[in-house]
C-alpha positions in Angstrom: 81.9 83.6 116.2 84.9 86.1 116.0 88.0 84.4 114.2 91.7 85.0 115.3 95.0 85.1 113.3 98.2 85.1 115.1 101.5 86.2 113.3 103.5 84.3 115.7 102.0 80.6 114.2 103.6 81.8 110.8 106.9 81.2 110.0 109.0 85.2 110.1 112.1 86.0 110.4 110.9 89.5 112.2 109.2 87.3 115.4 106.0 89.9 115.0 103.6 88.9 117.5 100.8 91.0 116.0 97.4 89.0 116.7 94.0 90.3 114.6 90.5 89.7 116.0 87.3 90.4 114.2 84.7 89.2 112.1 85.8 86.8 109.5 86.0 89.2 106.3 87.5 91.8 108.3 90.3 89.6 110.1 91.3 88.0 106.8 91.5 91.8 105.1 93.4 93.5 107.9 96.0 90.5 107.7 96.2 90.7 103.9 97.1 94.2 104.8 99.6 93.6 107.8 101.3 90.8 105.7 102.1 92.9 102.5 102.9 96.4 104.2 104.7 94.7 107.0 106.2 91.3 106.0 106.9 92.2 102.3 104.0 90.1 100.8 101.7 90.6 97.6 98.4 90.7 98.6 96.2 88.2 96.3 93.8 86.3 96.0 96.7 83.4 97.2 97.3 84.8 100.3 94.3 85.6 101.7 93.1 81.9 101.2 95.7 81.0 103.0 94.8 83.3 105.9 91.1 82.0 105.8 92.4 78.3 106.3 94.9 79.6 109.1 92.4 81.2 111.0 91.1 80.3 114.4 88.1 80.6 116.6 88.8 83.4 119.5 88.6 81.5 123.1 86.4 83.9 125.0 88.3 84.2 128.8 85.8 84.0 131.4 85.1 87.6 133.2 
């Protein structure tokens, strides 16, 4: 199942509304990413456990 990490269910003082999608690995990598070249974080170890507990399971909208 795809996971889903949403900026806007993290606290930021920039309001990003950036939302990832992807496999597991690749959503927890990209955000790692997105929070250290965007919001000013280090990415470590640290941080991307706390992605993995934040993320989500994508709904899938019916077609």
């Amino acid at each position: 199942m795809r996971k889903v990490v949403d900026c806007r269910d993290m606290p930021s003082e920039s309001g990003c509304t950036l939302t990832i999608a992807g496999e597991e690995d690749e959503v927890v990598r990209a955000a790692a990413e997105h929070a250290a070249s965007v919001h000013g974080h280090t990415d470590s170890p640290e941080l991307r456990d706390e992605i993995r507990r934040g993320l989500k399971n994508e709904e899938l909208s019916v077609r």
